[in-house]
C-alpha positions in Angstrom: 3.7 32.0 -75.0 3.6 32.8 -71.3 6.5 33.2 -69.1 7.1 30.5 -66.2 6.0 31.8 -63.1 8.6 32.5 -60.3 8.2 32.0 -56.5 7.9 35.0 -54.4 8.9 33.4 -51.3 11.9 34.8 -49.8 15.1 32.4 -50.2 16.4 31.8 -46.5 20.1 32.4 -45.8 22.0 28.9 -45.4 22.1 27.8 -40.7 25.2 28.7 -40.1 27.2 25.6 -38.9 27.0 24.6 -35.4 29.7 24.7 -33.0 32.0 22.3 -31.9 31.1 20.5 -28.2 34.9 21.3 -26.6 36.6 17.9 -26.3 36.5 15.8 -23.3 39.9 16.1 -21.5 40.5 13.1 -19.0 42.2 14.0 -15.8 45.7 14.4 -16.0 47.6 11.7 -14.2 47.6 11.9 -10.5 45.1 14.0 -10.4 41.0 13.0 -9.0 37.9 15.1 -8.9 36.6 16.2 -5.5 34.6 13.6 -4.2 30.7 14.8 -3.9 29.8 16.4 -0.2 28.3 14.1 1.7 25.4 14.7 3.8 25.3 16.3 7.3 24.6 14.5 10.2 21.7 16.8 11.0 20.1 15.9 7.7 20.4 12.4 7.9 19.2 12.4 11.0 16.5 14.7 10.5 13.5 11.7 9.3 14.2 9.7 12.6 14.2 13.0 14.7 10.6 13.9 13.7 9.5 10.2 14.4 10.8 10.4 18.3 7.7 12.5 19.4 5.5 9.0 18.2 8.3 6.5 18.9 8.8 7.5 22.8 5.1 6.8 23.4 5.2 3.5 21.7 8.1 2.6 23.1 6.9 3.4 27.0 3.2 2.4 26.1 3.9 -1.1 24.5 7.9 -1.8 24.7 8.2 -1.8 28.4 5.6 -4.3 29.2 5.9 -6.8 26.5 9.8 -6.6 28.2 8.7 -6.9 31.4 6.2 -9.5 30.8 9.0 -11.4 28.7 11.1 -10.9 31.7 8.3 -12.4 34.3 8.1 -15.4 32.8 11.0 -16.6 33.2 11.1 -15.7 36.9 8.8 -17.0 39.5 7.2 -14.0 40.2 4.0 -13.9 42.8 2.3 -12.6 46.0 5.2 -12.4 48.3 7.4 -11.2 45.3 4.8 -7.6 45.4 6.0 -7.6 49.4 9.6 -7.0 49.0 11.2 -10.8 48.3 13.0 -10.9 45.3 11.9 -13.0 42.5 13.8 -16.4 41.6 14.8 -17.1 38.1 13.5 -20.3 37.2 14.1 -20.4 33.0 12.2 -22.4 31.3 10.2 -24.4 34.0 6.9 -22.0 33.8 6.7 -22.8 29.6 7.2 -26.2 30.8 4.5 -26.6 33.0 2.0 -24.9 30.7 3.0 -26.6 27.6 2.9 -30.3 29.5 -0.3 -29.7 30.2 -3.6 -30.7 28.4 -6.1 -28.6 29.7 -3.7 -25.9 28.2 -3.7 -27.3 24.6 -7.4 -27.8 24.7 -7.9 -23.9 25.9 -4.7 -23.2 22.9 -6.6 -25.2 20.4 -10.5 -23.5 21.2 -9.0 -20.6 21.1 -7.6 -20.8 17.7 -10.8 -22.0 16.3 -12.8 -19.5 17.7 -10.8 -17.0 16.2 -10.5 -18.2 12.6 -13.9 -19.3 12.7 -15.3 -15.5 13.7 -12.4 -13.6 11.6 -13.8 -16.0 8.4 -17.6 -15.0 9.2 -16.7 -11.4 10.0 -15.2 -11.0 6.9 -17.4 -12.6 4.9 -20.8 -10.8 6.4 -19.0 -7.5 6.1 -18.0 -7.7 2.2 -21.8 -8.9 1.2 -22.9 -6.1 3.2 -20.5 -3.5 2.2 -21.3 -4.7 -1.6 -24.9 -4.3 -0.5 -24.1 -0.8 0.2 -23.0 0.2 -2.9 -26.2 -1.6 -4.8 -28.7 0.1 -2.8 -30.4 3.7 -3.1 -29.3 6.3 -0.4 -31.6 6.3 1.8 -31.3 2.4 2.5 -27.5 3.1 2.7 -27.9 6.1 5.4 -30.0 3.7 6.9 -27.7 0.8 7.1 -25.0 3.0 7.7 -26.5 4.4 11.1 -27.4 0.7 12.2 -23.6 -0.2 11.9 -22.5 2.7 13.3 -24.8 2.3 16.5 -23.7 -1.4 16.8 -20.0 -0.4 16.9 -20.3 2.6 18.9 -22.4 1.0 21.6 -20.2 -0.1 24.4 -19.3 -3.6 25.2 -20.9 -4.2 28.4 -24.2 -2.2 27.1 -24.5 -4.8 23.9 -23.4 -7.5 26.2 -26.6 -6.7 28.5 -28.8 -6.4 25.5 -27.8 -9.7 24.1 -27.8 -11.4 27.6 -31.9 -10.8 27.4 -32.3 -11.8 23.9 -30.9 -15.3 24.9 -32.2 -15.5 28.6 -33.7 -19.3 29.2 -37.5 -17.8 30.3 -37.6 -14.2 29.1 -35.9 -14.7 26.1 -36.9 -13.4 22.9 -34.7 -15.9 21.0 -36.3 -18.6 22.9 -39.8 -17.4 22.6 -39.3 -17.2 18.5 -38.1 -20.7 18.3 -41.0 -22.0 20.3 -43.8 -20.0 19.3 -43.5 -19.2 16.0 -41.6 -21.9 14.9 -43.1 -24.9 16.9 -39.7 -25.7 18.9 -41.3 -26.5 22.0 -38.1 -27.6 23.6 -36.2 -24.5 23.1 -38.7 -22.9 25.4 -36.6 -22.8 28.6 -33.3 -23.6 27.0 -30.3 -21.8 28.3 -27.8 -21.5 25.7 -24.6 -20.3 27.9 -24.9 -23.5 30.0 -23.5 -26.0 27.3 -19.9 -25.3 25.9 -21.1 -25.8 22.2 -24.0 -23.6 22.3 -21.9 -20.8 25.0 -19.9 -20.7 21.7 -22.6 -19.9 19.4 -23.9 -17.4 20.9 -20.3 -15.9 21.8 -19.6 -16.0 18.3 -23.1 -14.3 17.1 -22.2 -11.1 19.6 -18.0 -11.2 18.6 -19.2 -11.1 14.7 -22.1 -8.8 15.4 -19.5 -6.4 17.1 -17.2 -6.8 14.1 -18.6 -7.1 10.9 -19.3 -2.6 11.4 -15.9 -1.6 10.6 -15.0 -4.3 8.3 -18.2 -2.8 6.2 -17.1 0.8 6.1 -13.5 -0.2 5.6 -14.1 -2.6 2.5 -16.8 0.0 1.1 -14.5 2.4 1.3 -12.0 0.8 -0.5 -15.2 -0.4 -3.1 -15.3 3.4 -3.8 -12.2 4.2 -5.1 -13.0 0.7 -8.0 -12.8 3.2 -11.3 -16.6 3.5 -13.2 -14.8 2.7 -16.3 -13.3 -0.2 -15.7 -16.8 -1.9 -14.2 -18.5 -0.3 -17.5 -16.2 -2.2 -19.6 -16.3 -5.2 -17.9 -20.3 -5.1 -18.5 -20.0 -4.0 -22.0 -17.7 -7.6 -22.3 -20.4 -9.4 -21.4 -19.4 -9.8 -17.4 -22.2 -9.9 -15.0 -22.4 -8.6 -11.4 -20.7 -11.6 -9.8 -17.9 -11.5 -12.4 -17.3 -8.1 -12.0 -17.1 -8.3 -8.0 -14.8 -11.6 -7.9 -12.8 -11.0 -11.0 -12.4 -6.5 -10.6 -13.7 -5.3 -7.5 -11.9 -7.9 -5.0 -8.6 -7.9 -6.7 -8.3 -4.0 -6.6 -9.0 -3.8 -2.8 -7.0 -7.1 -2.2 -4.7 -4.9 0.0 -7.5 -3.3 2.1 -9.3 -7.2 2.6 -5.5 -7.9 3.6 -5.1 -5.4 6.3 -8.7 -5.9 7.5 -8.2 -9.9 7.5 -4.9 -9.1 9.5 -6.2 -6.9 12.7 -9.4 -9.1 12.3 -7.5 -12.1 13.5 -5.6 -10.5 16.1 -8.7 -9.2 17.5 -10.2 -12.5 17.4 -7.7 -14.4 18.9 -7.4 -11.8 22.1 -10.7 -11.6 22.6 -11.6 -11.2 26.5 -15.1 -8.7 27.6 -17.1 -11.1 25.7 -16.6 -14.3 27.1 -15.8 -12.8 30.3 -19.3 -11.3 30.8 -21.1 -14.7 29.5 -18.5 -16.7 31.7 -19.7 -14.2 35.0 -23.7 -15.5 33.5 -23.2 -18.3 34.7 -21.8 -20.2 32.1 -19.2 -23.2 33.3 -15.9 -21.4 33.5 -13.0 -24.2 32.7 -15.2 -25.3 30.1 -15.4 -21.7 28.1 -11.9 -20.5 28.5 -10.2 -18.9 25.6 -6.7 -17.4 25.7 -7.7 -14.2 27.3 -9.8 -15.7 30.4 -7.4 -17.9 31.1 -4.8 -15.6 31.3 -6.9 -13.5 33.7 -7.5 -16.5 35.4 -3.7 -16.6 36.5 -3.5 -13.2 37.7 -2.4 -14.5 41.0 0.5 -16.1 39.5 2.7 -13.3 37.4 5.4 -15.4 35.9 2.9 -18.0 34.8 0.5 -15.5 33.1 3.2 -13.9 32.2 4.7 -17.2 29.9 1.1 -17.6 28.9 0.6 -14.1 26.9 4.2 -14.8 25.3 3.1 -18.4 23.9 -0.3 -16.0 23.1 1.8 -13.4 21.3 3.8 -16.7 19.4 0.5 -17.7 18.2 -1.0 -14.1 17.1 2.5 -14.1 15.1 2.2 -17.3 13.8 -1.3 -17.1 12.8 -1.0 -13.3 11.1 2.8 -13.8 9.4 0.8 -14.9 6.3 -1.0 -12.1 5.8 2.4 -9.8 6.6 4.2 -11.7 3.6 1.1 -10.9 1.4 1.1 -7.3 2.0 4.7 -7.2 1.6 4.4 -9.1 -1.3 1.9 -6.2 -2.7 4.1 -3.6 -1.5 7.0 -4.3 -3.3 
């Protein structure tokens, strides 16, 4: 009979016990720790040092004439107040006498339209485009990409002049489309910056035209940075392309649509070159005004131009503190 068979691993010595933590005394009676060091002045004031060299521009570039202009309208402030008389202060009376008059909330009201109206088609013709974009082989997107980036880089009064002759009344290339190939033999000689409704239209085509560049490049930017995986799964669930753009793509560049929609509206609202150039066409001027050429038509009269661009900045604030609360919403 065999003997058992014995383990030829060594036998470790027992750990050897470990060592007491030392006991918590509490501090004697009448006693306190120090109190932590607090921070230097130079270090807390270190963050808003570095931010003077770009506050002290801001300040002088933008503070100082929204003060002053906040300042004019409550004075009467003309002509003979640039030759040395001083200027009266007359409160509230130059609000007054804009806000009691029609013509005003007619110009306050097209003005408003005309900007949500070109913001909403910006907007929209920018994201199908900048979805386009990311559909399409590369060389259709260099392609597209160096159209937009001639239509935004091209100045104002240069576009303006280009899309003056597209809708001229007898040279026309809009006009000659709608009645040759088209059979609209009454558009032939139609002038389209002579009525208020079609002066509109084709105020809108150029302010969207102008827009809709950087609102593509921004949004497709942002359509970038959507993860591969996530679009994979969504396709492997069954999700088709429109699913997978309204239910993945949109709400993951929410912020950047936000932010877009935002200066998109501002820009709208003060827009001026535009309508001035078409107005200086020949279009009827009291007719056409929006908030920025009718502000220029006061120029003569400070403290009432001056009231006007407040109410203007109320409105800008008004219509854009929705889409603040939004992004602060996303940012908390």
């Amino acid at each position: 009979m065999s003997a058992p068979r014995t383990s030829s691993a060594p036998v470790l010595p027992p750990a050897p016990p470990r060592a007491a933590a030392p006991p918590v005394h509490p501090d004697p009676p009448g006693e306190r720790r120090p109190a932590p060091r607090r921070r230097s002045l130079r270090s807390r004031l270190g963050p808003y040092l570095l931010l003077l060299p770009a506050l002290v521009p801001v300040a002088v570039g933008l503070g100082y004439p929204l003060v002053r202009q906040f300042v004019l309208s409550f004075q009467e402030y003309g002509l003979a107040q640039q030759f040395g008389r001083p200027a009266e202060w007359v409160g509230l009376r130059n609000y007054t006498t804009l806000l009691s008059d029609p013509y005003v909330w007619g110009v306050i009201g097209r003005s408003v339209l005309f900007c949500l109206v070109n913001a909403a088609l910006t907007m929209a013709v920018g994201i199908a485009v900048a979805v386009l974009m990311t559909r399409v082989g590369r060389g259709a997107r260099i392609t597209l990409q160096v159209g937009l980036l001639l239509a935004w880089g091209t100045p104002v009064l240069a576009t303006m002049t280009v899309w003056q002759w597209l809708f001229d009344s007898q040279y026309g290339v809009v006009n000659w489309l709608l009645a040759e190939p088209l059979g609209l033999t009454g558009m032939r000689q139609h002038s389209w910056i002579i009525e208020p409704a079609s002066f509109y239209l084709v105020a809108t085509v150029i302010v969207v035209w102008m827009s809709v560049p950087f609102v593509v490049f921004t949004v497709y930017a942002g359509l970038l940075q959507v993860p591969e995986e996530c679009m994979e799964a969504a396709q492997l669930d069954g999700a088709n392309a429109w699913q997978r753009l309204r239910h993945l793509s949109l709400p993951m560049v929410k912020p950047v649509l936000l932010v877009v929609a935002l200066l998109q509206v501002i820009w709208d609202l003060r827009v001026f070159t535009q309508i001035y150039v078409l107005q200086r066409a020949g279009a009827p001027t009291r007719e056409t005004h929006l908030l920025g050429t009718y502000i220029y038509s006061l120029a003569k009269e400070f403290s009432m131009a001056g009231a006007m661009a407040t109410i203007m900045l109320v409105i800008t604030f008004v219509l854009t503190v929705f889409y603040i609360r939004r992004m602060l919403k996303e940012e908390v």
